[in-house]
C-alpha positions as CSV (number, residue, x, y, z in Angstrom):
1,X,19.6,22.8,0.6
2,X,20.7,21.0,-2.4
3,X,20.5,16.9,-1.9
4,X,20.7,16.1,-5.4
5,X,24.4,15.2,-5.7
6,X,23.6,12.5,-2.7
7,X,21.0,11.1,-4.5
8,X,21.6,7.6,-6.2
9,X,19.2,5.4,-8.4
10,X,18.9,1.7,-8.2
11,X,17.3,-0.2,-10.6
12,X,16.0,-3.3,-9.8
13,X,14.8,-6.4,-11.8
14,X,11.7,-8.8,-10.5
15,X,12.4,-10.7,-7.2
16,X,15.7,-8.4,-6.7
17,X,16.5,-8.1,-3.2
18,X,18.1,-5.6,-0.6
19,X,18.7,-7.0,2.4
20,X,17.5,-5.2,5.9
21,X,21.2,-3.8,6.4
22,X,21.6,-2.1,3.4
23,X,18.1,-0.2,3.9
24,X,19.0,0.7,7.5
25,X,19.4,4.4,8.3
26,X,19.0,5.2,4.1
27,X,16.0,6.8,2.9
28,X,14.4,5.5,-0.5
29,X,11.8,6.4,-2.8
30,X,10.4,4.3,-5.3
31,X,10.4,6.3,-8.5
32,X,8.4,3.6,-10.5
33,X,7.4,0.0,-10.3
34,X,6.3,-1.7,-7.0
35,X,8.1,-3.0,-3.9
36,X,7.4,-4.9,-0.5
37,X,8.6,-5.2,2.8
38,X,9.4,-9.2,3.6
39,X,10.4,-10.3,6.9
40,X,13.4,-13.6,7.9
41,X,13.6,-15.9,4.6
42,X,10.0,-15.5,4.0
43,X,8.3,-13.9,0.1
44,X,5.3,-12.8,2.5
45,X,4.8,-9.3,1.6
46,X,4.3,-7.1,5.2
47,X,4.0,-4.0,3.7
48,X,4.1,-3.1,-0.2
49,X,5.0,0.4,-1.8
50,X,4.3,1.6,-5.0
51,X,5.8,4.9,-7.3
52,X,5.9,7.7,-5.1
53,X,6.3,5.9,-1.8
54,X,9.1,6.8,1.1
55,X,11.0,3.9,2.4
56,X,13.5,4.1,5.3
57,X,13.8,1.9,8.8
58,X,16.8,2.8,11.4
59,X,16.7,6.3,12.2
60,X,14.0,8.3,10.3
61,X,12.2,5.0,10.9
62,X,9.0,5.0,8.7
63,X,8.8,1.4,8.1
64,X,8.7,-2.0,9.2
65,X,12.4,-3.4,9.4
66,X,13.3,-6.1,7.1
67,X,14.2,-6.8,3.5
68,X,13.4,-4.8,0.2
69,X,11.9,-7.2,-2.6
70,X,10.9,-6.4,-5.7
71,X,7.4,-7.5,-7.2
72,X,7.6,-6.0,-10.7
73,X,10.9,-3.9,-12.6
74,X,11.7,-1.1,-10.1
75,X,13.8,2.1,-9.6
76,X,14.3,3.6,-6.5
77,X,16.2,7.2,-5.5
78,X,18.1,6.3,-2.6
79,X,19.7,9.3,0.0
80,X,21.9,8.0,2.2
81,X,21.8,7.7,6.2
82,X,24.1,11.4,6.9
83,X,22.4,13.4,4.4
84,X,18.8,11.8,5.2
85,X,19.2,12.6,8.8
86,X,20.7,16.2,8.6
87,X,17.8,17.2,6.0
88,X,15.8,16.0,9.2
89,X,17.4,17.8,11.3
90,X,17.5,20.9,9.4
91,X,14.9,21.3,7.1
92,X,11.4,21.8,9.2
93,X,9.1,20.6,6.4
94,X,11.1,17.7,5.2
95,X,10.9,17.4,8.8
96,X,7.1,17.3,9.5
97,X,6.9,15.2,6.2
98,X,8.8,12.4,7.3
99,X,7.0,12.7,10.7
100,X,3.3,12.4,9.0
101,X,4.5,9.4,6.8
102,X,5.8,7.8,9.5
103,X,2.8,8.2,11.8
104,X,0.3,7.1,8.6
105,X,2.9,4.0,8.3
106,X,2.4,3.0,12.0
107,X,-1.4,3.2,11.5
108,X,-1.1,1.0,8.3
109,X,0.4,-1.6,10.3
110,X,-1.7,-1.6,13.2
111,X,-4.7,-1.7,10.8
112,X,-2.8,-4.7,8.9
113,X,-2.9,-6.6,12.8
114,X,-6.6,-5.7,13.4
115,X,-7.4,-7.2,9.5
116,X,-6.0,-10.4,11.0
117,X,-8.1,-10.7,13.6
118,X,-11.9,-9.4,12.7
119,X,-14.4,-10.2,10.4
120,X,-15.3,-12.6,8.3
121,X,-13.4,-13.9,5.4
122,X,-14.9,-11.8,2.7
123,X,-14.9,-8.2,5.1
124,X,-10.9,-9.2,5.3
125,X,-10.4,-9.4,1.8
126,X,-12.7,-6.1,0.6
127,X,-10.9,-3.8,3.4
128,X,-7.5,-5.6,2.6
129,X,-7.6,-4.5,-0.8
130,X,-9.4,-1.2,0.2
131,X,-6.2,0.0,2.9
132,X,-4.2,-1.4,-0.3
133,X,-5.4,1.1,-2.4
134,X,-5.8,3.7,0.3
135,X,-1.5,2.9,1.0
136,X,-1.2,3.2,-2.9
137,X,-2.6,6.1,-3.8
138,X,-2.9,8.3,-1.6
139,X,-1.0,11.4,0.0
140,X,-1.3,10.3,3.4
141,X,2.2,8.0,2.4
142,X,3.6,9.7,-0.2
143,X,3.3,12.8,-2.8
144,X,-0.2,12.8,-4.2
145,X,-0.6,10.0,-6.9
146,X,-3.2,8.8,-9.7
147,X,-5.6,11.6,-9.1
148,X,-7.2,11.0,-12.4
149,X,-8.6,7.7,-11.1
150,X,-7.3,5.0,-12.8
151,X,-7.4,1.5,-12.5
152,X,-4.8,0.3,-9.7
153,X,-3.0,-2.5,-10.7
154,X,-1.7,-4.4,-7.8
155,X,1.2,-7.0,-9.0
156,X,0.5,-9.7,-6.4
157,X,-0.3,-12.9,-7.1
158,X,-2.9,-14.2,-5.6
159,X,-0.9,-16.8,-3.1
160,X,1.0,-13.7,-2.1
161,X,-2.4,-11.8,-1.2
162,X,-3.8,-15.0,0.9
163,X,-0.8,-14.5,3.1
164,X,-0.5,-11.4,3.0
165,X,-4.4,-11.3,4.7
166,X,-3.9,-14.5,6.6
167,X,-6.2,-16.3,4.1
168,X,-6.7,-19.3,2.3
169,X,-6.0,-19.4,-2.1
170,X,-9.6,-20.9,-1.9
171,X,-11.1,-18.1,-0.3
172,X,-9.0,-15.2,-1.9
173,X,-10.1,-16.6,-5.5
174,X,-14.0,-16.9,-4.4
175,X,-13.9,-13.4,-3.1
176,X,-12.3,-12.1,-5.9
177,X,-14.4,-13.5,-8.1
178,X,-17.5,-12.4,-6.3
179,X,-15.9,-8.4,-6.5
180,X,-15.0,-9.2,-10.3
181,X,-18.6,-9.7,-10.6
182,X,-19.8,-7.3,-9.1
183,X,-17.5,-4.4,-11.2
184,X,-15.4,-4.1,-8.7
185,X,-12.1,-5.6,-10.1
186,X,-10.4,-7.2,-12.9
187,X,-8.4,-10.4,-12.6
188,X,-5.4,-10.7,-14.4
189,X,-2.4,-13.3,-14.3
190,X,-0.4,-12.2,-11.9
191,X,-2.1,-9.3,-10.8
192,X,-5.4,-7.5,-9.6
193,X,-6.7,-4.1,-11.2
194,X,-8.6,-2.1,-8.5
195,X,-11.6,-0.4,-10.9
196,X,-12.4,3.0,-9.4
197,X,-9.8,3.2,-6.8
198,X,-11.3,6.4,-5.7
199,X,-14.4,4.3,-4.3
200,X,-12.2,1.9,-3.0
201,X,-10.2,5.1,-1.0
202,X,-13.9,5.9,0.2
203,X,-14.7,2.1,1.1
204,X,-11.6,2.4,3.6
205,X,-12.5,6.1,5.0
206,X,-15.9,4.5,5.6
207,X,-14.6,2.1,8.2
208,X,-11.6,4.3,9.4
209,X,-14.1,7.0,10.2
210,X,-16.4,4.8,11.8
211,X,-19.4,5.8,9.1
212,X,-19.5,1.6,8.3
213,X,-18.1,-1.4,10.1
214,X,-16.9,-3.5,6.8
215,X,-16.4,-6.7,9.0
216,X,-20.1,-7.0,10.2
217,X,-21.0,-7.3,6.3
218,X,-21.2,-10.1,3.8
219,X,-20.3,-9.9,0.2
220,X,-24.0,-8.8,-0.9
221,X,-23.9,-5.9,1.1
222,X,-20.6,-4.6,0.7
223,X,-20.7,-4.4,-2.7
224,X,-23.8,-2.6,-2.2
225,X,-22.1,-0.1,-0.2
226,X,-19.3,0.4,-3.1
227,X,-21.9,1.2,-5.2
228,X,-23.8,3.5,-2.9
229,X,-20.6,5.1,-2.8
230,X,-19.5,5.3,-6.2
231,X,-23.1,7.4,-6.5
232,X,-22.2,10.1,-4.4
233,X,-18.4,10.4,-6.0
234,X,-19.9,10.6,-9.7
235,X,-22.6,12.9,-8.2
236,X,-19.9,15.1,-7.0
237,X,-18.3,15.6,-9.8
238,X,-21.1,16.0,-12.1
């Protein structure tokens, strides 16, 4: 099934916007930079998508409805709604694709809900910034991405990232200076740098899985944990 010819690029420049109707029913794919999901008038970032990641709400339905904003210099491959939903329809892996995307999506957003409401401040932030990186890099949302391991830049500011975790700028910068210390993370203007997003992957497996509950523990201990972890994923590869 050739869908090339029905494929369209759109480049987009910082703050750039596509309003919820012209996402509807389309699917997209973010071919470089990064992108969020903002909902009403509000810059509050719901859900955020880096290279790789599949975007569509409507009838293939793998995100939360709203508007397309765009954090950094983006391009995105857009297919449009007839030819999205007949390779649906007829192409069975495309098919159980979009399905596991969109199940994965569903559990990013409940997991978004229970970040809200458990935990203290500093267990919020960590696993935040841990189901960030999980959402980033891994395959569970889109094709496999930075499987070498590099730093994961994260272009949010850090007033976007206190509401995007229901938290306040006072408390966001303490914790992130407390992980900065720690190794954890670099600060940047503009932006945080994940160091060893692989860990951080682990960090979030580790409370998905039920081998840790992150919100029972204070800064101390969970960057012990990171580095417990970070052990046994150099010892694995040595």
């Amino acid at each position: 099934m050739a869908l090339a010819p029905e494929v369209t690029l759109r480049v987009l420049e910082v703050d750039a916007v596509i309003p919820q109707p012209e996402l509807i029913g389309k699917l997209w794919q973010v071919a470089d930079g990064f992108v969020c999901i903002t909902l009403g008038t509000s810059r509050v970032p719901v859900e955020v998508f880096g290279p790789g990641s599949w975007i569509s709400s409507g009838a293939l339905n793998i995100c939360t409805p709203g508007a397309l904003l765009s954090l950094t210099p983006s391009r995105l491959l857009c297919l449009p709604a007839h030819a999205a939903e007949d390779a649906f329809n007829s192409d069975a892996s495309f098919a159980r694709f979009i399905a596991r995307v969109s199940m994965w999506r569903r559990q990013f957003t409940a997991q978004m809900l229970t970040l809200s409401r458990l935990g203290g401040s500093s267990a919020r932030v960590v696993f935040g910034l841990a189901l960030l990186a999980h959402s980033l890099s891994s395959s569970a949302s889109h094709l496999p991405g930075n499987i070498e391991g590099n730093p994961l830049r994260i272009p949010l500011k850090q007033l976007l990232l206190a509401d995007f975790f229901g938290l306040s700028r006072r408390v966001i910068s303490s914790t992130f200076q407390s992980l900065s210390d720690g190794g954890r993370l670099r600060l940047e203007y503009g932006s945080v740098e994940l160091l060893e997003p692989k860990v951080w992957e682990a960090l979030y497996l580790s409370q998905v899985n039920g081998e840790a509950d992150l919100f029972k523990k204070q800064m101390p201990e969970l960057l012990r944990l990171m580095d417990q972890l970070a052990k046994g994923l150099h010892a694995q590869v040595a």
